[in-house]
mmCIF file of the N, C-alpha and C atoms, coordinates in Angstrom:
data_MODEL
# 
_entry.id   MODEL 
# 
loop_
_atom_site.group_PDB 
_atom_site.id 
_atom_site.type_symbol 
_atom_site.label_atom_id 
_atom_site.label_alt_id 
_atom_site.label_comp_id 
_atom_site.label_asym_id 
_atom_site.label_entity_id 
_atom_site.label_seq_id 
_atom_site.pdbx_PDB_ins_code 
_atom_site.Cartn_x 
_atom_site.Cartn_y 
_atom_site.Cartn_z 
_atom_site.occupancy 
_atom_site.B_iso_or_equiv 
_atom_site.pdbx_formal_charge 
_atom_site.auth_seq_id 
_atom_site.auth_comp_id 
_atom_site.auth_asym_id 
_atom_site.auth_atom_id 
_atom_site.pdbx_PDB_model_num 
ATOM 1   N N  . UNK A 1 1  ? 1.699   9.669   -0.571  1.00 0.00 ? 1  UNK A N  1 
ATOM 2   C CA . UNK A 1 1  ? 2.135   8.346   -0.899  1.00 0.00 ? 1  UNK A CA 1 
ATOM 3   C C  . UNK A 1 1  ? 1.638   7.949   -2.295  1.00 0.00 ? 1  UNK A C  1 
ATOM 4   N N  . UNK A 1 2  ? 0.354   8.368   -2.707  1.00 0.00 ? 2  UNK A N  1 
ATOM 5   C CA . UNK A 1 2  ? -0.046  7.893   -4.387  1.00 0.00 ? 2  UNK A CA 1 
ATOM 6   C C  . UNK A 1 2  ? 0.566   8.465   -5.042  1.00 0.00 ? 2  UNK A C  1 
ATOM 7   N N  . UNK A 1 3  ? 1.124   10.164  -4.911  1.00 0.00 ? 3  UNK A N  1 
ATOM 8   C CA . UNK A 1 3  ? 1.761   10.675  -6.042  1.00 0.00 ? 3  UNK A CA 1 
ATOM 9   C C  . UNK A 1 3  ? 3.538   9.736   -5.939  1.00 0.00 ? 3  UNK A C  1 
ATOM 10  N N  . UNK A 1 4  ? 4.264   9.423   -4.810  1.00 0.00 ? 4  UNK A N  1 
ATOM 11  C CA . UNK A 1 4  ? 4.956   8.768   -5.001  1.00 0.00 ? 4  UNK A CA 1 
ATOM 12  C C  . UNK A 1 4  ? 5.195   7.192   -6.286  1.00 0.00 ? 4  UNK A C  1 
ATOM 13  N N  . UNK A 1 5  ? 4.187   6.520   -5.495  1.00 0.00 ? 5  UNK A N  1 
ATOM 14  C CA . UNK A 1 5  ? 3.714   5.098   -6.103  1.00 0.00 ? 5  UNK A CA 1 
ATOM 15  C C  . UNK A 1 5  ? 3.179   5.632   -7.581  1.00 0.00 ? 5  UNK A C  1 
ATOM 16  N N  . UNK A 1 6  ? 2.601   6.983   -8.384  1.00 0.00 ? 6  UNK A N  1 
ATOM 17  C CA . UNK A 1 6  ? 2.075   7.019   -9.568  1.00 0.00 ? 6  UNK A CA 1 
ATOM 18  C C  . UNK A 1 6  ? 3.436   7.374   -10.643 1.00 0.00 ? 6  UNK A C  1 
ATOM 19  N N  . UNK A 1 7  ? 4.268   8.709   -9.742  1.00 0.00 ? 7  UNK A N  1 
ATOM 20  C CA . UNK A 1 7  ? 5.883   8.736   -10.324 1.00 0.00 ? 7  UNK A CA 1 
ATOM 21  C C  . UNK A 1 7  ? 6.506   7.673   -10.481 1.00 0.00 ? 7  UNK A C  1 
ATOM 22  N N  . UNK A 1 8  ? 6.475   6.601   -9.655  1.00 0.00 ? 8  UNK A N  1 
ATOM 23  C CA . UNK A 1 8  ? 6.910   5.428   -10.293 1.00 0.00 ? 8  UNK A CA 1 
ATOM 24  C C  . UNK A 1 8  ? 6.388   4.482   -11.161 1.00 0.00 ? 8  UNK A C  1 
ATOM 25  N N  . UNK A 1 9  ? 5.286   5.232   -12.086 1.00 0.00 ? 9  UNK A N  1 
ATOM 26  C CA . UNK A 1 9  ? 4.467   4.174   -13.208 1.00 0.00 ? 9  UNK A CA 1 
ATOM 27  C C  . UNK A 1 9  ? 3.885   3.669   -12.481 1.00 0.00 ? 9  UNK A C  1 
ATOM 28  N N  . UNK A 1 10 ? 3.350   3.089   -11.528 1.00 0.00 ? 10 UNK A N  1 
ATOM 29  C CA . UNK A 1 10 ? 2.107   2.623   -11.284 1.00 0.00 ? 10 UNK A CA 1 
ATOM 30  C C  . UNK A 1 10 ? 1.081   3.581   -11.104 1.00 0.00 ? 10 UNK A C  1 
ATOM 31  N N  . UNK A 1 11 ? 0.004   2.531   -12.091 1.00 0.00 ? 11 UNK A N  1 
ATOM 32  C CA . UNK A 1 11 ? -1.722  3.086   -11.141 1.00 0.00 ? 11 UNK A CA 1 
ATOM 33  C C  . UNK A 1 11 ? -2.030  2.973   -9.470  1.00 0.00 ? 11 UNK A C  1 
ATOM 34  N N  . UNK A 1 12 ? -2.430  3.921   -9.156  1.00 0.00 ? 12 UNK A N  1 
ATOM 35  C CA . UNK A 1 12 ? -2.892  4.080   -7.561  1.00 0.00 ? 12 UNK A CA 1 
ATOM 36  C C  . UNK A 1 12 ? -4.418  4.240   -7.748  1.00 0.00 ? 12 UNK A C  1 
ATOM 37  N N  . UNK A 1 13 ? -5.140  3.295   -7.017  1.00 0.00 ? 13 UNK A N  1 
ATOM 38  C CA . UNK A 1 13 ? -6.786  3.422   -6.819  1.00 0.00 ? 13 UNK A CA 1 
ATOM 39  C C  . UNK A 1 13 ? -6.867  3.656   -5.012  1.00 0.00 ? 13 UNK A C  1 
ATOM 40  N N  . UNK A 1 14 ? -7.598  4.629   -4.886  1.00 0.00 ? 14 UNK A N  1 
ATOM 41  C CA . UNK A 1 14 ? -7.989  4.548   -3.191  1.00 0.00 ? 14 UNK A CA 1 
ATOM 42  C C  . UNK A 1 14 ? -9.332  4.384   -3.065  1.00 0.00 ? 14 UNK A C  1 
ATOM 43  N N  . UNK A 1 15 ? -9.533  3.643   -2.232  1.00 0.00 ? 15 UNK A N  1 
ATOM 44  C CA . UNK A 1 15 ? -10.619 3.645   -1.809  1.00 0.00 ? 15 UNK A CA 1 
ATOM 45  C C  . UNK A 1 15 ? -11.620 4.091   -0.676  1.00 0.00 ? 15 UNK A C  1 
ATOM 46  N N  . UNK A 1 16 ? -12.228 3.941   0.133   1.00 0.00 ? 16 UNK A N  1 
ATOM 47  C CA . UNK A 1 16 ? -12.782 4.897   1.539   1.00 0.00 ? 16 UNK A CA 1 
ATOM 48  C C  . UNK A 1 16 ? -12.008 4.590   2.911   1.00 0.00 ? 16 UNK A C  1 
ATOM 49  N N  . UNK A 1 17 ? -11.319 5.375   2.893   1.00 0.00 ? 17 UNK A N  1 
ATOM 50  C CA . UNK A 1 17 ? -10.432 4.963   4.393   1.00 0.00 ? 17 UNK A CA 1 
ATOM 51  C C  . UNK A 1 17 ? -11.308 5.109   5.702   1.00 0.00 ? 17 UNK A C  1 
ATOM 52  N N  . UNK A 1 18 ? -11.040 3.995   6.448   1.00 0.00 ? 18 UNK A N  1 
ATOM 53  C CA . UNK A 1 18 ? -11.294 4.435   7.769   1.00 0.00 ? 18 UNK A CA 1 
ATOM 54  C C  . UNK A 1 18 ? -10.878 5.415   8.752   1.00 0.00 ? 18 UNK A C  1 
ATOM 55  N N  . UNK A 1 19 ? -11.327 5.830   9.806   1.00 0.00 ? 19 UNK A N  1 
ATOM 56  C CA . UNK A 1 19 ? -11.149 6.909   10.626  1.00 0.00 ? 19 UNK A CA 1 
ATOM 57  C C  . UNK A 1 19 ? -10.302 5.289   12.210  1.00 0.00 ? 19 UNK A C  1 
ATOM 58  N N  . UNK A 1 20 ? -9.050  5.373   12.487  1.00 0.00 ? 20 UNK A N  1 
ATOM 59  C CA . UNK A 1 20 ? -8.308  5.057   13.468  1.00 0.00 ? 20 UNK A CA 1 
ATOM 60  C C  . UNK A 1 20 ? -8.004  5.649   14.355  1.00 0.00 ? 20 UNK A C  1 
ATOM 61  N N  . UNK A 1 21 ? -7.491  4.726   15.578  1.00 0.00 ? 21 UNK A N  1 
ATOM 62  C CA . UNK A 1 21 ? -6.590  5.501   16.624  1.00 0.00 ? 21 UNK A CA 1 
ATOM 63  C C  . UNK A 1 21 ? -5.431  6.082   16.095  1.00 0.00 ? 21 UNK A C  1 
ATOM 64  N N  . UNK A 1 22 ? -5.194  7.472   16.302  1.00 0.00 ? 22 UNK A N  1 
ATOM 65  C CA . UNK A 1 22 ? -3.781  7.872   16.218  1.00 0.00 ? 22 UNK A CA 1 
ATOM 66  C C  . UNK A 1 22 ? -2.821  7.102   16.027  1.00 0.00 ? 22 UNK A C  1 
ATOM 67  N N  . UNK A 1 23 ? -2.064  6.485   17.226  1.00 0.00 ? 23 UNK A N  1 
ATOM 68  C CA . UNK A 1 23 ? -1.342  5.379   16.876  1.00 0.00 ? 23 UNK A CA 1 
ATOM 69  C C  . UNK A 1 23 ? -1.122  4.539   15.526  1.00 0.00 ? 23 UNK A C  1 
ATOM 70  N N  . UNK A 1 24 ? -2.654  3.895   15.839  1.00 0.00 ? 24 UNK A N  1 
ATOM 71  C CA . UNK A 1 24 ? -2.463  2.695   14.377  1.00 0.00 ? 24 UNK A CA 1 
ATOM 72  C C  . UNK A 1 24 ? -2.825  3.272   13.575  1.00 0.00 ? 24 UNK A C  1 
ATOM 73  N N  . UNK A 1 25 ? -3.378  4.929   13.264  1.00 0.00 ? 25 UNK A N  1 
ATOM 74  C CA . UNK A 1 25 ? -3.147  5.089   12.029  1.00 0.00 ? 25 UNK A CA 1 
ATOM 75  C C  . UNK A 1 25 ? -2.143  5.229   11.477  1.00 0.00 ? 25 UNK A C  1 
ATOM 76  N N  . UNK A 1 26 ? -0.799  6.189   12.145  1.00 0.00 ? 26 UNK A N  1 
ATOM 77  C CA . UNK A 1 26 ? 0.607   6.026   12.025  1.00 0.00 ? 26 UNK A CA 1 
ATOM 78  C C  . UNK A 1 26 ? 1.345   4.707   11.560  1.00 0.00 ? 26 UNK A C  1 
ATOM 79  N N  . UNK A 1 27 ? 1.022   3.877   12.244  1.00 0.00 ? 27 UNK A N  1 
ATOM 80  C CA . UNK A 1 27 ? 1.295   2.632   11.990  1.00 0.00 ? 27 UNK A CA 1 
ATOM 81  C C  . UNK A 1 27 ? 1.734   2.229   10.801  1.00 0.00 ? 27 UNK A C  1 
ATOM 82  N N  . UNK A 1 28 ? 0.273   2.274   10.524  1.00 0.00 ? 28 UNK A N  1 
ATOM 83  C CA . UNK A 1 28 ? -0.723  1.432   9.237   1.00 0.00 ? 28 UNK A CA 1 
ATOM 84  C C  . UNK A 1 28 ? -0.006  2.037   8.435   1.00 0.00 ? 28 UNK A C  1 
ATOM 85  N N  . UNK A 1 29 ? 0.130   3.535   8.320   1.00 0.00 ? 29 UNK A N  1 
ATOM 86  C CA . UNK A 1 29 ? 0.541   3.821   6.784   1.00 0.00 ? 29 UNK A CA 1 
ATOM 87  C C  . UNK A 1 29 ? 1.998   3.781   6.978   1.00 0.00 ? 29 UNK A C  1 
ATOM 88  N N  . UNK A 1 30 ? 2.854   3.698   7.705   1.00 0.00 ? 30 UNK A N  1 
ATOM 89  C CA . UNK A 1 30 ? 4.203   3.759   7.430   1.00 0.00 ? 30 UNK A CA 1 
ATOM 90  C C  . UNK A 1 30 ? 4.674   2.046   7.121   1.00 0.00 ? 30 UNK A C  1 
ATOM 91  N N  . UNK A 1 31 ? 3.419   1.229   7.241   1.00 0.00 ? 31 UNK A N  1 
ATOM 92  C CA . UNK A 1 31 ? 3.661   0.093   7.353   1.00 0.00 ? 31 UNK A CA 1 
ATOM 93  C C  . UNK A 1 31 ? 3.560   -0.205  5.027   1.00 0.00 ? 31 UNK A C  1 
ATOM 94  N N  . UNK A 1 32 ? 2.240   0.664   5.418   1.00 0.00 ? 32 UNK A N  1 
ATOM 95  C CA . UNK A 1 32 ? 1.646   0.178   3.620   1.00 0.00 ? 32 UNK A CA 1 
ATOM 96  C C  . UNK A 1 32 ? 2.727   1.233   2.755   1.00 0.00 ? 32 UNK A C  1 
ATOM 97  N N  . UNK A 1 33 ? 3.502   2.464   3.361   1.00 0.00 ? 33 UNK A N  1 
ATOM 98  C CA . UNK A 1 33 ? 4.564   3.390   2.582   1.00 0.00 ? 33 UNK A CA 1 
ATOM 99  C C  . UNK A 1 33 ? 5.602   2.417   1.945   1.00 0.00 ? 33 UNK A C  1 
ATOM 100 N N  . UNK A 1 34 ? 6.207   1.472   3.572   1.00 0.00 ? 34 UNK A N  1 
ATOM 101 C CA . UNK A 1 34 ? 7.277   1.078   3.150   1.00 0.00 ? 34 UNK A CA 1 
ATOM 102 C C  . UNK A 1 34 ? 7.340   -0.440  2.115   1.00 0.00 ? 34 UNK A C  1 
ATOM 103 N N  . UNK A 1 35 ? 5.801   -1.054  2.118   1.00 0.00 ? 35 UNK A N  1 
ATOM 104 C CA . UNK A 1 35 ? 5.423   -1.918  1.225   1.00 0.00 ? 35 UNK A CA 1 
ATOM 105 C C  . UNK A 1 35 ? 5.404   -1.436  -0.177  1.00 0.00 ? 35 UNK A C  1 
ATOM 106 N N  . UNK A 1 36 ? 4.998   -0.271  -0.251  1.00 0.00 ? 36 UNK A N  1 
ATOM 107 C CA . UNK A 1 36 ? 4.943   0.079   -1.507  1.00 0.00 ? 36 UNK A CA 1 
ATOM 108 C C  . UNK A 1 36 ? 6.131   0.739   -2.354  1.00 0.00 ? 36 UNK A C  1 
ATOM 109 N N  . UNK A 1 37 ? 6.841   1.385   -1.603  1.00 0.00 ? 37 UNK A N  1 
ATOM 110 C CA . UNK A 1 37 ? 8.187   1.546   -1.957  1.00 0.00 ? 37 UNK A CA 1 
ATOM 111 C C  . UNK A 1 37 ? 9.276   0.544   -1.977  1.00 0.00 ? 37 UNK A C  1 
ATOM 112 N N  . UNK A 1 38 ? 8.996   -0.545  -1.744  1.00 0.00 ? 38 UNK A N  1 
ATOM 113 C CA . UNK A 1 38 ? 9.574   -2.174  -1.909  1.00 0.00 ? 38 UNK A CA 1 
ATOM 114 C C  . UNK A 1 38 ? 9.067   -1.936  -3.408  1.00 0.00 ? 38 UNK A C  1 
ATOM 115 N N  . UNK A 1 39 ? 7.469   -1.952  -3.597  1.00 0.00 ? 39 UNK A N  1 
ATOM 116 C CA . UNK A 1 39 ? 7.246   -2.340  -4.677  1.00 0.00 ? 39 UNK A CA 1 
ATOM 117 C C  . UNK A 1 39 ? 8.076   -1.238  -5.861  1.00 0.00 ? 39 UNK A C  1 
ATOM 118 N N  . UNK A 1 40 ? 7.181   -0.271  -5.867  1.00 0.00 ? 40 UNK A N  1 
ATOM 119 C CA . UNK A 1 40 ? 8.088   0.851   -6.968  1.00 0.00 ? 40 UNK A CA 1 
ATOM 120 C C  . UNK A 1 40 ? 9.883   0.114   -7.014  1.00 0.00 ? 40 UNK A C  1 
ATOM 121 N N  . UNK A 1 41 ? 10.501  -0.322  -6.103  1.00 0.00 ? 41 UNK A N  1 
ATOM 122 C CA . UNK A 1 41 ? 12.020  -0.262  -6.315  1.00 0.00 ? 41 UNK A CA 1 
ATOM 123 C C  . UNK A 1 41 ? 12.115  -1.517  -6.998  1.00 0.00 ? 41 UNK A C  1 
ATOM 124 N N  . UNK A 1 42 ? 11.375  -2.581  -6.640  1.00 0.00 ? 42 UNK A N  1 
ATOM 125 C CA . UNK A 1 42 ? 11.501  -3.845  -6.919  1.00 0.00 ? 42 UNK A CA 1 
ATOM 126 C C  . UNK A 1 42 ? 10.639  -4.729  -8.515  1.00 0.00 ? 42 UNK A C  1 
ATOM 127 N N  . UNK A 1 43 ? 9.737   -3.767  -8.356  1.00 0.00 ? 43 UNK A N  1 
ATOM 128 C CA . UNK A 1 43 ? 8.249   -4.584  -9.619  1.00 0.00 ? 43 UNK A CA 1 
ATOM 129 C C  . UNK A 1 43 ? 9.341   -4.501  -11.263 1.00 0.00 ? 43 UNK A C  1 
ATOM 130 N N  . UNK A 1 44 ? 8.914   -5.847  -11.731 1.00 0.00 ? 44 UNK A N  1 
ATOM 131 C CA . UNK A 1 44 ? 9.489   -5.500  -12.332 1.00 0.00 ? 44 UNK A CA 1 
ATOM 132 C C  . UNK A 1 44 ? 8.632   -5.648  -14.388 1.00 0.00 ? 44 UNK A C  1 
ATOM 133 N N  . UNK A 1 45 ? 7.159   -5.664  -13.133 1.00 0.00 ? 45 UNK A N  1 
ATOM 134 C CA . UNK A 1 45 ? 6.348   -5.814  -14.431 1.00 0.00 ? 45 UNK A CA 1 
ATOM 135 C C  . UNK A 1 45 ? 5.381   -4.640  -14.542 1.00 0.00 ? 45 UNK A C  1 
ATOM 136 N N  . UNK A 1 46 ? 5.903   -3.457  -13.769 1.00 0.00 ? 46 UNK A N  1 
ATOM 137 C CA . UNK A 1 46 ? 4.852   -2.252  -13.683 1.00 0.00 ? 46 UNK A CA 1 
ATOM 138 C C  . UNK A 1 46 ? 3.417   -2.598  -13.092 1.00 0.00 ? 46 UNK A C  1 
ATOM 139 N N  . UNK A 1 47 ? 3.431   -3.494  -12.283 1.00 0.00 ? 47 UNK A N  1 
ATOM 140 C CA . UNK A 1 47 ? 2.022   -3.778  -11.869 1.00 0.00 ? 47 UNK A CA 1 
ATOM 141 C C  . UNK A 1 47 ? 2.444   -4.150  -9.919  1.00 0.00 ? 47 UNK A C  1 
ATOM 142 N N  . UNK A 1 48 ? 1.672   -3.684  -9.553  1.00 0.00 ? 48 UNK A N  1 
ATOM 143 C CA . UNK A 1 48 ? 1.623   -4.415  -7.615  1.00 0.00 ? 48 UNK A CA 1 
ATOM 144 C C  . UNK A 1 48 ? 0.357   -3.393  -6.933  1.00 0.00 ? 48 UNK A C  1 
ATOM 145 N N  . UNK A 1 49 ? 0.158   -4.157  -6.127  1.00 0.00 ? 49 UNK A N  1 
ATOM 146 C CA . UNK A 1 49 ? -1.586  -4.089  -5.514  1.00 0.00 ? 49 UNK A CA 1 
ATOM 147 C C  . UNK A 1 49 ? -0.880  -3.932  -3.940  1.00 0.00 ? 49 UNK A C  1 
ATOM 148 N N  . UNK A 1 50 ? -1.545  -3.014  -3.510  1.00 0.00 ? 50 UNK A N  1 
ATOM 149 C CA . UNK A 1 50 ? -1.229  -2.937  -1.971  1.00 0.00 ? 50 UNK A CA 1 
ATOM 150 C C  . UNK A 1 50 ? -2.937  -2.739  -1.410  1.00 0.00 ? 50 UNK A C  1 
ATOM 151 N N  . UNK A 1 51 ? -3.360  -3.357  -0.411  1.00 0.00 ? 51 UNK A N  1 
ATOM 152 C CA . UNK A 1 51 ? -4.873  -3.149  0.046   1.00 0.00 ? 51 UNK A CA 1 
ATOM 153 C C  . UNK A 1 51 ? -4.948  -3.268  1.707   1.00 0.00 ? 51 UNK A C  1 
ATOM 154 N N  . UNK A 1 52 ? -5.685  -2.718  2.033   1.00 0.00 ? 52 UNK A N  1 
ATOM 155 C CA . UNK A 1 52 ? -5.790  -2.245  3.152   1.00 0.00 ? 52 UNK A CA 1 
ATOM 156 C C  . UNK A 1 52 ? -7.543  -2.509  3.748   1.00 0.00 ? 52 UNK A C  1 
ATOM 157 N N  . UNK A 1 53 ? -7.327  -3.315  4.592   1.00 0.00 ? 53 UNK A N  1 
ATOM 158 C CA . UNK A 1 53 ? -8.930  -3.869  4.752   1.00 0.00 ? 53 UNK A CA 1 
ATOM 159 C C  . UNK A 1 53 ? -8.933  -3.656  6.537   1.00 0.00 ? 53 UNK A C  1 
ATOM 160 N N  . UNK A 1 54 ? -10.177 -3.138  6.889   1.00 0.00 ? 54 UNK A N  1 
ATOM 161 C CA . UNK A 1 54 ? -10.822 -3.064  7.795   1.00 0.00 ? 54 UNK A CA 1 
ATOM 162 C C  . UNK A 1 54 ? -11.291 -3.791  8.236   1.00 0.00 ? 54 UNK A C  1 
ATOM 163 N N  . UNK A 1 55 ? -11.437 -4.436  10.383  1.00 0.00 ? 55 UNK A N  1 
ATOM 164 C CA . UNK A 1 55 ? -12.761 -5.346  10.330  1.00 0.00 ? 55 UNK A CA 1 
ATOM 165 C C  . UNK A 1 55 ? -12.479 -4.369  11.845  1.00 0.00 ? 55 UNK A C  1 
ATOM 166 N N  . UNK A 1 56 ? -13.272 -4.470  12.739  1.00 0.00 ? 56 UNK A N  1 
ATOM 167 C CA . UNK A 1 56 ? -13.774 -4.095  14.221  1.00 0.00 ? 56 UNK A CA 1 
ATOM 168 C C  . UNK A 1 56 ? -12.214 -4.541  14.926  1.00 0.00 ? 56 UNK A C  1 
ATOM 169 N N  . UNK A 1 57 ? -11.760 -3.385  15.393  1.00 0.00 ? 57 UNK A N  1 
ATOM 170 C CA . UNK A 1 57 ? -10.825 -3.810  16.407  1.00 0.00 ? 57 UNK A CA 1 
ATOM 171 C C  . UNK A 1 57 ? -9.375  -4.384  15.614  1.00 0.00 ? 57 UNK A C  1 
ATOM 172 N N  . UNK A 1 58 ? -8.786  -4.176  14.106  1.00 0.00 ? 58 UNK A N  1 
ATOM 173 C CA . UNK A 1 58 ? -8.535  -5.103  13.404  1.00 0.00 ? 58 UNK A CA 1 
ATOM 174 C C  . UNK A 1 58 ? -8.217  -4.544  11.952  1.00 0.00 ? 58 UNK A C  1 
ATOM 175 N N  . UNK A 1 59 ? -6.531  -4.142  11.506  1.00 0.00 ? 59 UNK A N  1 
ATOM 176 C CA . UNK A 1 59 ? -6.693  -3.888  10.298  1.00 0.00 ? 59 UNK A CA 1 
ATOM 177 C C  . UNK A 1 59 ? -5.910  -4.914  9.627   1.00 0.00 ? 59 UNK A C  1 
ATOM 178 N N  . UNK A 1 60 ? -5.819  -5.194  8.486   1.00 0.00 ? 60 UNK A N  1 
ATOM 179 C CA . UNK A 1 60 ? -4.675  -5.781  8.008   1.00 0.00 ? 60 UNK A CA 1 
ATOM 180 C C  . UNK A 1 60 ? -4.320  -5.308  6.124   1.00 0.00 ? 60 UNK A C  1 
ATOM 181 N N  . UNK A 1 61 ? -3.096  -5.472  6.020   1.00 0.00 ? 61 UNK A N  1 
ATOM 182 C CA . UNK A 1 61 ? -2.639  -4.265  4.989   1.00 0.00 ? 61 UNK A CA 1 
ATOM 183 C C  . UNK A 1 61 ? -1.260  -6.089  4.384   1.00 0.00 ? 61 UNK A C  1 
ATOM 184 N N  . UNK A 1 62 ? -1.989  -5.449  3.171   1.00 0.00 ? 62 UNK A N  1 
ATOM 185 C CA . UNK A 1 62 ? -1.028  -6.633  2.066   1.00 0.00 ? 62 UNK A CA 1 
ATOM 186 C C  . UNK A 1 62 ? -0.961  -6.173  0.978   1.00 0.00 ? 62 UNK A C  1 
ATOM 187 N N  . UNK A 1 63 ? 0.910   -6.013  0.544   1.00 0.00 ? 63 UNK A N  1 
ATOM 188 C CA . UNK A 1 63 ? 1.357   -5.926  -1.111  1.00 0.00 ? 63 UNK A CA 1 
ATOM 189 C C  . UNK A 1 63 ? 1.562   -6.921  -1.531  1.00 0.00 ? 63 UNK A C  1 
ATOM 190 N N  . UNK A 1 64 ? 1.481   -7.165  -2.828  1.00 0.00 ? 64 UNK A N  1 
ATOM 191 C CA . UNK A 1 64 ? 1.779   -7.773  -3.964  1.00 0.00 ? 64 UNK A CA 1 
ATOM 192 C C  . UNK A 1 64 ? 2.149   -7.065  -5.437  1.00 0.00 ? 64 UNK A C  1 
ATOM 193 N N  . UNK A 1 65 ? 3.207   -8.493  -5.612  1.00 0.00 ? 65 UNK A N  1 
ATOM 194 C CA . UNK A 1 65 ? 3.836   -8.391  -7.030  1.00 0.00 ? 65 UNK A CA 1 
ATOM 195 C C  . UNK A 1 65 ? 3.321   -9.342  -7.788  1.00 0.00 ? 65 UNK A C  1 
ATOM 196 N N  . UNK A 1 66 ? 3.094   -8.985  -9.303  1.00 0.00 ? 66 UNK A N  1 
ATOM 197 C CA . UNK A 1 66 ? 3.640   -10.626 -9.967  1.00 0.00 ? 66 UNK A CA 1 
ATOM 198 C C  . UNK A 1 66 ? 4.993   -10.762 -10.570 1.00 0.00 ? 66 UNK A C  1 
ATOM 199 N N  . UNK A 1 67 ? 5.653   -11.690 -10.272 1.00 0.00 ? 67 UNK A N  1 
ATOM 200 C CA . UNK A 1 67 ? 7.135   -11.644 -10.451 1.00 0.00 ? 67 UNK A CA 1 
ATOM 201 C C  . UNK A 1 67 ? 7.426   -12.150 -11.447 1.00 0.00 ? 67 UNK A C  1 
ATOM 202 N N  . UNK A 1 68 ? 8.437   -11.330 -12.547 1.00 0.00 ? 68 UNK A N  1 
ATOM 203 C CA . UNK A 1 68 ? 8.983   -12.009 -13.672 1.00 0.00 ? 68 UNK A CA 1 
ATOM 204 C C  . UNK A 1 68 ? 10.359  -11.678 -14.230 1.00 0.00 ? 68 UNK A C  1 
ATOM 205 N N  . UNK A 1 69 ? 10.353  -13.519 -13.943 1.00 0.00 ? 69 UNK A N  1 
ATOM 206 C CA . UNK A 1 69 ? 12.128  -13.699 -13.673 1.00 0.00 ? 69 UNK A CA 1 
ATOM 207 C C  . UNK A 1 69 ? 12.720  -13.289 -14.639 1.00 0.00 ? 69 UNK A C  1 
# 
């Protein structure tokens, strides 16, 4: 998925992933793939942040653009 998101001009930073259930690890990344391939198709300022945060029992995963009309 980074070499995808880097072919499309963006920087990719990773950081320490957690270890999940099977399941939601599947999940999770087909969830943050298809966010980020929104972004690559859509950005239209070469810049978007996708992050992926951990808590107990609990992930939650958010992209962003800055948009310019």
């Amino acid at each position: 998925m980074v070499v995808v998101v880097r072919l499309g001009g963006f920087q990719a930073l990773l950081g320490r992933p957690q270890a999940l259930p099977r399941g939601l690890d599947c999940a999770a990344y087909r969830i943050v793939q298809e966010a980020l391939t929104s972004v690559v198709k859509r950005a239209r300022t070469g810049r978007a942040w996708a992050t992926v945060a951990y808590a107990p029992g609990a992930i939650q995963a958010r992209s962003s653009m800055p948009w310019a009309g």
